[in-house]
Backbone as XML, in Angstrom:
<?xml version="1.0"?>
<chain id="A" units="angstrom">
  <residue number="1" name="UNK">
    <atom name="N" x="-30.547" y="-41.353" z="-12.667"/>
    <atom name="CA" x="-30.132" y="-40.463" z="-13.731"/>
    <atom name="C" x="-30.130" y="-39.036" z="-13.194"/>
  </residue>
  <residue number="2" name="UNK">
    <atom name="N" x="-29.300" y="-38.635" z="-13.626"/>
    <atom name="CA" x="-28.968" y="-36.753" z="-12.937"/>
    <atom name="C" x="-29.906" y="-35.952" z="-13.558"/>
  </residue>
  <residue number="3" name="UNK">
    <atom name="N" x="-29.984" y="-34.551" z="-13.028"/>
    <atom name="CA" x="-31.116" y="-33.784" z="-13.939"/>
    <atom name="C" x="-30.523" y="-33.345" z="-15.142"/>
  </residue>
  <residue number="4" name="UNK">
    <atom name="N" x="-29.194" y="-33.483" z="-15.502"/>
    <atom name="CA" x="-28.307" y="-32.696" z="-16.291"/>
    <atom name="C" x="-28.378" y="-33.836" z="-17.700"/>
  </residue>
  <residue number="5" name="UNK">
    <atom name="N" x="-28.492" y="-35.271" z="-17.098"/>
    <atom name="CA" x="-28.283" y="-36.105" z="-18.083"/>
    <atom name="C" x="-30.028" y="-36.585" z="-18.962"/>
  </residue>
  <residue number="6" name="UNK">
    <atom name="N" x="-30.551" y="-36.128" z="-17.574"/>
    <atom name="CA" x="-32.034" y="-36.386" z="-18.369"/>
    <atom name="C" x="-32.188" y="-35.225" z="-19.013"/>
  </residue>
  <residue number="7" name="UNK">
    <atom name="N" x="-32.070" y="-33.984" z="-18.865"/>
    <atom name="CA" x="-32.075" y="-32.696" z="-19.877"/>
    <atom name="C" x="-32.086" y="-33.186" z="-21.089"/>
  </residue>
  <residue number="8" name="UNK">
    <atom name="N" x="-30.649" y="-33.873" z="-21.329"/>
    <atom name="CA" x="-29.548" y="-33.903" z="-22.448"/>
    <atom name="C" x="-30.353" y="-35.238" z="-23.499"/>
  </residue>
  <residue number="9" name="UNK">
    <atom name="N" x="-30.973" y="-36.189" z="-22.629"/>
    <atom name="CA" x="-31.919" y="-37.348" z="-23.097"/>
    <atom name="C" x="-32.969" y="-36.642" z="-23.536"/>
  </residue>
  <residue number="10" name="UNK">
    <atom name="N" x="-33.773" y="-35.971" z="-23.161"/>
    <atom name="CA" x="-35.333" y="-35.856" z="-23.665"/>
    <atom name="C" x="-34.529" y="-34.718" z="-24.840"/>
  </residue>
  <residue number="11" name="UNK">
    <atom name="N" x="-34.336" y="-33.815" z="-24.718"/>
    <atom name="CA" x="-33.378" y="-32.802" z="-26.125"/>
    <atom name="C" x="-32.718" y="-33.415" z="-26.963"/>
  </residue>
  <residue number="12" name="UNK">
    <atom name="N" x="-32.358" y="-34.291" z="-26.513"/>
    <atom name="CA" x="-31.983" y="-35.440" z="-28.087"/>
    <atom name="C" x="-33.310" y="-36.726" z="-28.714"/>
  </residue>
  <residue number="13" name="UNK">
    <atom name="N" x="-34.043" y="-36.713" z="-27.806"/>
    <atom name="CA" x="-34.935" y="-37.732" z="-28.274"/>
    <atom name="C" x="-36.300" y="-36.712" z="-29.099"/>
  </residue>
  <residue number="14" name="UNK">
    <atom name="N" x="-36.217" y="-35.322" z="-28.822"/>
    <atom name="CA" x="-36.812" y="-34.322" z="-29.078"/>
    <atom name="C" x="-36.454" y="-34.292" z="-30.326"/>
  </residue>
  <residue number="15" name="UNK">
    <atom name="N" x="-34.739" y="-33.686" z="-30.679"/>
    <atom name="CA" x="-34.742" y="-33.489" z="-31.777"/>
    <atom name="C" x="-35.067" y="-34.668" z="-32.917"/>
  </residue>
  <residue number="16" name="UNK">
    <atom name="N" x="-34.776" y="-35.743" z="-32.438"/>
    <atom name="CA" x="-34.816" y="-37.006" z="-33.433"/>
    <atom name="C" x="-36.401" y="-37.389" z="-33.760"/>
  </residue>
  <residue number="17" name="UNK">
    <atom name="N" x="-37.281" y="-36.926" z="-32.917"/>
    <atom name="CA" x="-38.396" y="-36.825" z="-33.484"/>
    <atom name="C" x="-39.033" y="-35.531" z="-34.286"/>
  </residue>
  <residue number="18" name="UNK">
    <atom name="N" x="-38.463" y="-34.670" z="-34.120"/>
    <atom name="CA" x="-38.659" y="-33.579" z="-34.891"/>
    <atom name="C" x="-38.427" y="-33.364" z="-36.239"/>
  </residue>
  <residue number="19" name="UNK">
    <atom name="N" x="-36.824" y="-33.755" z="-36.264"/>
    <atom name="CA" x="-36.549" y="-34.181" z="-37.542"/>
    <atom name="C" x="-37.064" y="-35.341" z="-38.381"/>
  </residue>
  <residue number="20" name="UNK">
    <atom name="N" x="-37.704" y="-36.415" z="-37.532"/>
    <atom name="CA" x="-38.324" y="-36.994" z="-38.219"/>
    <atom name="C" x="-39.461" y="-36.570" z="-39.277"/>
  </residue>
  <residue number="21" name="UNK">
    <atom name="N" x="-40.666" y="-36.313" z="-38.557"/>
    <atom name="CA" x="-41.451" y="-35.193" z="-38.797"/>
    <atom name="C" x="-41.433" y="-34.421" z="-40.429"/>
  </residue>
  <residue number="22" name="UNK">
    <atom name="N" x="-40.273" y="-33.735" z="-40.371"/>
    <atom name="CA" x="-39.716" y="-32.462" z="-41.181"/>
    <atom name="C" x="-39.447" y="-33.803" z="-41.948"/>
  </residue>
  <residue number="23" name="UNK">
    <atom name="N" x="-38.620" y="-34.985" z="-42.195"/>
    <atom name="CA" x="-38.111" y="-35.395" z="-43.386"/>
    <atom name="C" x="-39.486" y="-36.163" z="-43.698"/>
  </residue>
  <residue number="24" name="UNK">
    <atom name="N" x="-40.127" y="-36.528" z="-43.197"/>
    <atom name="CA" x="-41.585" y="-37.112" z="-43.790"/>
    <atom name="C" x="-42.443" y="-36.147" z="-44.686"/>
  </residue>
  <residue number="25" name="UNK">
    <atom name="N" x="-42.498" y="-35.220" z="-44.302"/>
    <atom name="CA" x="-43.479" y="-33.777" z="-45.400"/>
    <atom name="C" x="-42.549" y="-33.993" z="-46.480"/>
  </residue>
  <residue number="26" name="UNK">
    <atom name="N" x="-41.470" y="-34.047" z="-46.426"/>
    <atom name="CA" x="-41.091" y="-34.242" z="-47.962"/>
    <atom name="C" x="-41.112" y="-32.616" z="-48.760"/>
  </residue>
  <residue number="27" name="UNK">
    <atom name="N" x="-41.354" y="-32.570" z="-49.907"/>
    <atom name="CA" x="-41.685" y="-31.904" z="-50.876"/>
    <atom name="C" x="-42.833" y="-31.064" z="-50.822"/>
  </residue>
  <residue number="28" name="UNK">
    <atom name="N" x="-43.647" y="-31.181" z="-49.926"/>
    <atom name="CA" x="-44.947" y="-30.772" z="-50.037"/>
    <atom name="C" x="-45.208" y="-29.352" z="-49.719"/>
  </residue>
  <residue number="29" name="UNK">
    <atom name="N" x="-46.289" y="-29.034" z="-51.155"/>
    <atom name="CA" x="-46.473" y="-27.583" z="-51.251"/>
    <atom name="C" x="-47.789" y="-27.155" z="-50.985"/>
  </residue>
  <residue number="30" name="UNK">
    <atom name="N" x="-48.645" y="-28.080" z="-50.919"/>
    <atom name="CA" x="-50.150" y="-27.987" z="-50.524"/>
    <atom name="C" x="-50.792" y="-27.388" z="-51.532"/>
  </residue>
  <residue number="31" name="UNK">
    <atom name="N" x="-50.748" y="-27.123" z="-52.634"/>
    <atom name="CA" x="-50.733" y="-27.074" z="-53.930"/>
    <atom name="C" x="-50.757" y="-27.547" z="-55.209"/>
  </residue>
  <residue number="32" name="UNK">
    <atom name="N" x="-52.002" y="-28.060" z="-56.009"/>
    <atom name="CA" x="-51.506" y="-28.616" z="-57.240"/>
    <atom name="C" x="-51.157" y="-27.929" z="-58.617"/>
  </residue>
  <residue number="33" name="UNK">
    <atom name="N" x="-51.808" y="-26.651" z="-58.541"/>
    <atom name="CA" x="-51.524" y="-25.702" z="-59.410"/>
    <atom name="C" x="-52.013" y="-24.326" z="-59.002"/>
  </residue>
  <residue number="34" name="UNK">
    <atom name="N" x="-51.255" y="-23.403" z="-60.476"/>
    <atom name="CA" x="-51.187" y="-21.615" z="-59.876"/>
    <atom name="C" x="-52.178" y="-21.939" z="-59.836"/>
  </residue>
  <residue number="35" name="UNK">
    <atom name="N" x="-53.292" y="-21.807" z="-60.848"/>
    <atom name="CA" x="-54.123" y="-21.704" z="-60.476"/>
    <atom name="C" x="-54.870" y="-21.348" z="-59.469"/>
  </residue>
  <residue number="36" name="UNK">
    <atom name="N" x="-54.613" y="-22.377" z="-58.783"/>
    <atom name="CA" x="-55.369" y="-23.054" z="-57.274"/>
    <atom name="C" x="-54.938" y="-21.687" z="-56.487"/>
  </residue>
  <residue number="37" name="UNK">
    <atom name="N" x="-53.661" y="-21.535" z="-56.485"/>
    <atom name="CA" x="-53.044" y="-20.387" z="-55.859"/>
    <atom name="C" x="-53.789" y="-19.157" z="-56.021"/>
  </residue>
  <residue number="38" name="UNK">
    <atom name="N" x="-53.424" y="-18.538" z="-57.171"/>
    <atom name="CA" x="-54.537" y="-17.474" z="-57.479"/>
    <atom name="C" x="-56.020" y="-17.387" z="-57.288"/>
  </residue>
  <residue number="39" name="UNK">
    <atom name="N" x="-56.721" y="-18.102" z="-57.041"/>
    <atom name="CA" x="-57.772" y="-18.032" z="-56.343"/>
    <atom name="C" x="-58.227" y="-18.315" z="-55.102"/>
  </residue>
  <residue number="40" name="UNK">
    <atom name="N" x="-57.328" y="-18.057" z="-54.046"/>
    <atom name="CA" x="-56.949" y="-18.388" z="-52.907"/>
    <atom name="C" x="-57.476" y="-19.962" z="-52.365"/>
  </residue>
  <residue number="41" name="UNK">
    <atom name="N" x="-57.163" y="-20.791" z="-53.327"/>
    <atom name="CA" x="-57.592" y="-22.211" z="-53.180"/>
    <atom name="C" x="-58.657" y="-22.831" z="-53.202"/>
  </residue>
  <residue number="42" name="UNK">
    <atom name="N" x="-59.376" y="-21.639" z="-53.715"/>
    <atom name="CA" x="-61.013" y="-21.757" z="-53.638"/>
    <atom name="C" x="-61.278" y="-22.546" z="-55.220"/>
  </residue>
  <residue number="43" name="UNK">
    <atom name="N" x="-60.407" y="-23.320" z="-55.727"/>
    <atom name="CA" x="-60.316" y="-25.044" z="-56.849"/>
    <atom name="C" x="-61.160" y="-25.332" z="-56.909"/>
  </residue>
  <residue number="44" name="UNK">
    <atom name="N" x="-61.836" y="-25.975" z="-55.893"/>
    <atom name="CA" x="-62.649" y="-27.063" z="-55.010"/>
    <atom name="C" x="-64.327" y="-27.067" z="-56.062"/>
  </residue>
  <residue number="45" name="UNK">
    <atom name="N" x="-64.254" y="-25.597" z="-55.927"/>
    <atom name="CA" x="-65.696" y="-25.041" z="-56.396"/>
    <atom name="C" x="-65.580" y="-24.363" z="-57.968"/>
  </residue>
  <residue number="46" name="UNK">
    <atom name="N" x="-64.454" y="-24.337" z="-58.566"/>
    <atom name="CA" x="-64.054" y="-23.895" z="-59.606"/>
    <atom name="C" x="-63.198" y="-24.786" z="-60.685"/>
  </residue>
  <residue number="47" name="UNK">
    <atom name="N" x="-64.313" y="-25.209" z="-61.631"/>
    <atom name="CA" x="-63.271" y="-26.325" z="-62.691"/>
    <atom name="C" x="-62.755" y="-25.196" z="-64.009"/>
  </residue>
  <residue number="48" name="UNK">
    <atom name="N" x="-61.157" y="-24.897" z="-63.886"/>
    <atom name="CA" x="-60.709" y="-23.971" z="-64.743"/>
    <atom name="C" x="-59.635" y="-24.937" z="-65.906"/>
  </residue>
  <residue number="49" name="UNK">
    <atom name="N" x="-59.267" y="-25.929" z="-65.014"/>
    <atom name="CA" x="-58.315" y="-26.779" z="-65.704"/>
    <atom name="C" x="-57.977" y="-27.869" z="-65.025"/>
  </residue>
  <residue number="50" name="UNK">
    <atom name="N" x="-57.299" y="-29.060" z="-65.921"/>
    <atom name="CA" x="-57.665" y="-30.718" z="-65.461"/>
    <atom name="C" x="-57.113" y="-30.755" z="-63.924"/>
  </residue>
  <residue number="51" name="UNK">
    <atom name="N" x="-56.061" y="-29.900" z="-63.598"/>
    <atom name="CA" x="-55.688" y="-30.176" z="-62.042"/>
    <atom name="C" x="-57.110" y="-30.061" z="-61.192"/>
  </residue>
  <residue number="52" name="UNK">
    <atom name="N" x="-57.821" y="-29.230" z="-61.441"/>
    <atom name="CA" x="-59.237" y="-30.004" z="-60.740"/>
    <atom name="C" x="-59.531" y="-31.306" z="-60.635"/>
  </residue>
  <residue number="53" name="UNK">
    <atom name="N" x="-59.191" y="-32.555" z="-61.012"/>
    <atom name="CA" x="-58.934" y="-33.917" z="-60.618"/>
    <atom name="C" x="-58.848" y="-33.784" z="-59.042"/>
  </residue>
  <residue number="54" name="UNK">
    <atom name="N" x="-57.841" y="-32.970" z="-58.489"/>
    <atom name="CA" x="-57.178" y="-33.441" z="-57.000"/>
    <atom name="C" x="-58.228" y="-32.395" z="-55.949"/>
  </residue>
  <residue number="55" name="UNK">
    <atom name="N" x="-58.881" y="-31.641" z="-56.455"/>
    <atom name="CA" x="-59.852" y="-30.744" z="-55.084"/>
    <atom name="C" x="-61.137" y="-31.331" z="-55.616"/>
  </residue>
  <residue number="56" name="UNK">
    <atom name="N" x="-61.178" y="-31.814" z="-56.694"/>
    <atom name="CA" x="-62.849" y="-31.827" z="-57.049"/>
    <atom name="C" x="-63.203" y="-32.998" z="-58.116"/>
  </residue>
  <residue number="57" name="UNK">
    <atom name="N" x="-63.061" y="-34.110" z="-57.969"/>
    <atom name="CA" x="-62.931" y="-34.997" z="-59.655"/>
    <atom name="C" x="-64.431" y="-34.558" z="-60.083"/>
  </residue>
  <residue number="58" name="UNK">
    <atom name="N" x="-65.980" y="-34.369" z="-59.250"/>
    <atom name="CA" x="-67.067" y="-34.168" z="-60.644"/>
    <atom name="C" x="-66.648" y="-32.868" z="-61.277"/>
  </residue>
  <residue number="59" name="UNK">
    <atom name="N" x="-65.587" y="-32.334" z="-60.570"/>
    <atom name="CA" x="-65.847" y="-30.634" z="-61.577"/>
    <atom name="C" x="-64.715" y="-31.053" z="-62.888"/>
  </residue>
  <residue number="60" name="UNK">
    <atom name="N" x="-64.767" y="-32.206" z="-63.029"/>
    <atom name="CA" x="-64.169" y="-32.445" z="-64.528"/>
    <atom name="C" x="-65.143" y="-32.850" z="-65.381"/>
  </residue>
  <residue number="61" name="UNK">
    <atom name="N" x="-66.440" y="-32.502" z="-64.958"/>
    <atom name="CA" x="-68.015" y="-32.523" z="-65.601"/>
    <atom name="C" x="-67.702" y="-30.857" z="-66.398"/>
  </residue>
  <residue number="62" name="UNK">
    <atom name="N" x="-67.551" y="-30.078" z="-65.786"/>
    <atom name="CA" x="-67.665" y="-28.679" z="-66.482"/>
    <atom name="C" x="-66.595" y="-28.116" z="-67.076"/>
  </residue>
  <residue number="63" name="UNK">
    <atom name="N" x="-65.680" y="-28.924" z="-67.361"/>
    <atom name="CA" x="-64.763" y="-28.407" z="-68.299"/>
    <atom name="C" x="-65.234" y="-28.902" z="-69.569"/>
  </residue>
  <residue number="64" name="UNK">
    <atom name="N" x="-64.279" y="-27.620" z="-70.543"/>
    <atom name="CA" x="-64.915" y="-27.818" z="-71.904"/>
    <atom name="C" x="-64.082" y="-28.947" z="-72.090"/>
  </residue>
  <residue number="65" name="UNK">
    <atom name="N" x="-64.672" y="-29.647" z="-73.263"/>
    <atom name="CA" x="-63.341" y="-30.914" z="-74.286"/>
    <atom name="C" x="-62.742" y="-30.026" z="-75.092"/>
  </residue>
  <residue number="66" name="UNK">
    <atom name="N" x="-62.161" y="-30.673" z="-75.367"/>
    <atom name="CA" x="-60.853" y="-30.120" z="-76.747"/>
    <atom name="C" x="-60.758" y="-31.112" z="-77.834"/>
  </residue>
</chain>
């Protein structure tokens, strides 16, 4: 194989895994709510509202009921 044609092989087998990659993340925002956002993600330790389920399920101990 030439050096020109193996270039052209690993840069295409490159991109096809790359793009793989990128179409697997999907949608993802790393985020379940503002919330979360506005407190620079610091959720985890803070039950403000039910999206605390996904950083913390006991901190659905300290929310009020309704």
């Amino acid at each position: 194989m030439t050096p020109s044609a193996l270039k052209k092989t690993v840069l295409l087998l490159g991109t096809a895994f790359a793009a793989a990659s990128v179409h697997a993340s999907g949608y993802h925002f790393g985020t379940q709510s503002v919330n979360a956002q506005s407190t620079a993600n610091a959720a985890a330790a803070e039950a403000a509202d039910a999206s605390t389920i996904f950083y913390n399920p006991a901190g659905l101990t300290k929310l009020d009921s309704s």
